[in-house]
C-alpha positions as CSV (number, residue, x, y, z in Angstrom):
1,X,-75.0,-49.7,-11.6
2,X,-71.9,-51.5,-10.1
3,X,-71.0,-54.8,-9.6
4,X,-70.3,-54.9,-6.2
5,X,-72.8,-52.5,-4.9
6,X,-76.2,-53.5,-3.5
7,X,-79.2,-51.9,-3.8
8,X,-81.1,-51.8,-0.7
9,X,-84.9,-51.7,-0.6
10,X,-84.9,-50.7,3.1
11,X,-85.2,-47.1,3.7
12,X,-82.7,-46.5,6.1
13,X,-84.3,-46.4,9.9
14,X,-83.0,-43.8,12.9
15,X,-81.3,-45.6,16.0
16,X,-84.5,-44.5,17.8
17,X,-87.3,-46.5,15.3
18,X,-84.6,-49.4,15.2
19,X,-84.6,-49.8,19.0
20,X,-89.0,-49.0,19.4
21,X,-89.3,-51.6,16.5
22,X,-87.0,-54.4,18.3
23,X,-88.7,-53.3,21.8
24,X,-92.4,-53.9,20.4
25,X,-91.2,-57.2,18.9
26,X,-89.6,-58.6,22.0
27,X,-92.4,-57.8,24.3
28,X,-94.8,-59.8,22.0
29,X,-92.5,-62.8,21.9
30,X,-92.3,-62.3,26.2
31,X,-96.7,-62.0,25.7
32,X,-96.7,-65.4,24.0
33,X,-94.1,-67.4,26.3
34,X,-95.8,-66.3,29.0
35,X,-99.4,-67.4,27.3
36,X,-98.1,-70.6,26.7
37,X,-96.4,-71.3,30.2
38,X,-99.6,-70.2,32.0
39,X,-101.8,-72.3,29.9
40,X,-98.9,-75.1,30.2
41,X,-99.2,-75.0,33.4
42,X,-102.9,-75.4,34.2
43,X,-103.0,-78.2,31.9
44,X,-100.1,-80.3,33.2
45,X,-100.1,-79.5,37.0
46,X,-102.9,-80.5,38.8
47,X,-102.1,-79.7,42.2
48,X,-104.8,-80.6,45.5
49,X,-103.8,-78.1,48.5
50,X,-104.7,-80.1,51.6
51,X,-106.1,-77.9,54.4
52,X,-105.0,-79.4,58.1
53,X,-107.4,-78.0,61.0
């Protein structure tokens, strides 16, 4: 084996599983901000809607 080569452990991924893998990923990170700013919400805003006849 070389010096300046690297093994990789990684199999090497199409474009296609790259871009399915990233997709999955960010749409769980959008799941939990949007969680978290719901639940925010309801816990910091306590708003009274006055009805006016």
């Amino acid at each position: 084996m070389d010096k300046n080569t690297i093994p990789r452990k990684k199999v090497n991924q199409t474009r296609e599983e790259r871009l399915k893998i990233a997709l999955k990923s960010n749409m769980a990170k959008r799941k939990a901000q949007a969680a978290a700013r719901t639940s925010n919400l309801a816990n910091t805003k306590n708003i009274d809607f006055k009805l006016e006849d």
